[in-house]
C-alpha positions as CSV (number, residue, x, y, z in Angstrom):
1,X,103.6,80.9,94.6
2,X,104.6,84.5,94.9
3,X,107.9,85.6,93.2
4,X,110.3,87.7,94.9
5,X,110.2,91.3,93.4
6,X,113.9,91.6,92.3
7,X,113.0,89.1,90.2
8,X,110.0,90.1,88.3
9,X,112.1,93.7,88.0
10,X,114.7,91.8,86.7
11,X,112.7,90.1,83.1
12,X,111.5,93.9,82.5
13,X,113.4,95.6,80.0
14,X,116.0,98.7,80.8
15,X,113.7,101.0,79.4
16,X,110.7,99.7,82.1
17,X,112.9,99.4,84.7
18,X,114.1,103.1,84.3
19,X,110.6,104.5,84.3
20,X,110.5,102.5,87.4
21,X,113.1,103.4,89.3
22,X,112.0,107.4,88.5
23,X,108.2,106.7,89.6
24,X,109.8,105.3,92.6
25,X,111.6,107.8,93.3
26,X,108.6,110.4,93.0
27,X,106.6,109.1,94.7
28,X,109.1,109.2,97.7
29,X,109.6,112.6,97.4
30,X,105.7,113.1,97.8
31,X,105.1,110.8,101.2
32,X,102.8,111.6,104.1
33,X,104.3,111.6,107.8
34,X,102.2,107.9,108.1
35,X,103.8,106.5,105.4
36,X,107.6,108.1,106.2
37,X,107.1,106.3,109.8
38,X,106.1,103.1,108.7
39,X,108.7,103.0,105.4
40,X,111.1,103.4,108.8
41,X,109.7,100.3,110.4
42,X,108.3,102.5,113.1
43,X,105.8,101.7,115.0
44,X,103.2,104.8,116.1
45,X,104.0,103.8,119.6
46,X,107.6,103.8,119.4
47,X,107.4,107.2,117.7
48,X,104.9,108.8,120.3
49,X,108.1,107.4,123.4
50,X,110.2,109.4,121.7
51,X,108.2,112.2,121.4
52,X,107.1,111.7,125.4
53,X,103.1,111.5,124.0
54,X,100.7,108.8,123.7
55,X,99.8,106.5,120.4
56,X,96.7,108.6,120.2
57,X,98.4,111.8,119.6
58,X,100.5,110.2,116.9
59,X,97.8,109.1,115.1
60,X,96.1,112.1,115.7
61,X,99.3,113.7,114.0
62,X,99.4,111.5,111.3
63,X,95.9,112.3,110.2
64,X,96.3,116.2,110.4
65,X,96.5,118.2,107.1
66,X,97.6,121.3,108.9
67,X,100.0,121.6,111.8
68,X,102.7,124.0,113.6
69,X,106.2,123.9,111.9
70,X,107.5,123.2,115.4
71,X,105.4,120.2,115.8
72,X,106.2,119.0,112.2
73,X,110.0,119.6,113.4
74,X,109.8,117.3,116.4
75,X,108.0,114.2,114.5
76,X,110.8,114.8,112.1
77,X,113.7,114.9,114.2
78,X,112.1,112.1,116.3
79,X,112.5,109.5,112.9
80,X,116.0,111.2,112.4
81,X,115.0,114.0,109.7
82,X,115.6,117.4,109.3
83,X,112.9,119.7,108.1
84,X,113.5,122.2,104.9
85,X,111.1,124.8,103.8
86,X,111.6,125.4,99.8
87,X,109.4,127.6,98.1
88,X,109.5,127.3,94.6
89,X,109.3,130.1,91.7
90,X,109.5,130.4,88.3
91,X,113.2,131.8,88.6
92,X,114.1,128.5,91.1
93,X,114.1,128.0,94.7
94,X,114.5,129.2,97.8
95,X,115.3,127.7,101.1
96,X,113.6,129.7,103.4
97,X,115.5,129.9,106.8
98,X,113.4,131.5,109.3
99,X,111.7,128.4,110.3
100,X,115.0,126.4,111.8
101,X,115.5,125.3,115.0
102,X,116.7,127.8,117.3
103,X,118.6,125.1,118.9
104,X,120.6,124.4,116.0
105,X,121.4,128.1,115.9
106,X,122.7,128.0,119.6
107,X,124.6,125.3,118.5
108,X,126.8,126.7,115.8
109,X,127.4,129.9,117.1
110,X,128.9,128.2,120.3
111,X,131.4,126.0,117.9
């Protein structure tokens, strides 16, 4: 019979279950936009009613290596995410701003 998870994490020693927790958490830092939907419990049909396009389009998304920022914004926004551009150099990173939504700019300079 299958144990429950917590419970096989729970005989592992502090040391294993730190090294855990840290692959863990790399590894969801590094997810594609297929596995972000479905870690949300949404279904590709769900996500293409919100986006106002078919299940075919979605997966057609999903399977994309290369897409507009704009369309990479919406399928974002549409599972409740913003979308931050970093590039990254040897001195640190930089948030690069010229790719946010123009809405959210209308939006603060009307508060």
């Amino acid at each position: 019979m299958a144990k429950p998870f917590r419970d096989l994490v729970a005989k592992m020693s502090p040391e294993a279950q730190k090294k855990a927790e840290e692959r863990t958490r790399e590894h969801l830092l590094e997810m594609e936009i297929r596995d972000i939907r479905k870690a949300l419990d949404m279904t590709q049909i769900e996500l293409a009613r919100k986006l106002r396009v078919n299940q075919a389009a979605i997966s057609k998304m999903e399977h994309q290596s290369d897409m507009f920022i704009s369309t990479l914004r919406g399928i974002l926004s549409a599972m409740g995410a913003s979308l931050k551009i970093v590039s990254s150099f040897p001195e640190g990173e930089v948030l690069i701003n010229q790719f946010e939504d123009v809405r959210t700019e209308r939006i603060k300079t009307e508060a």
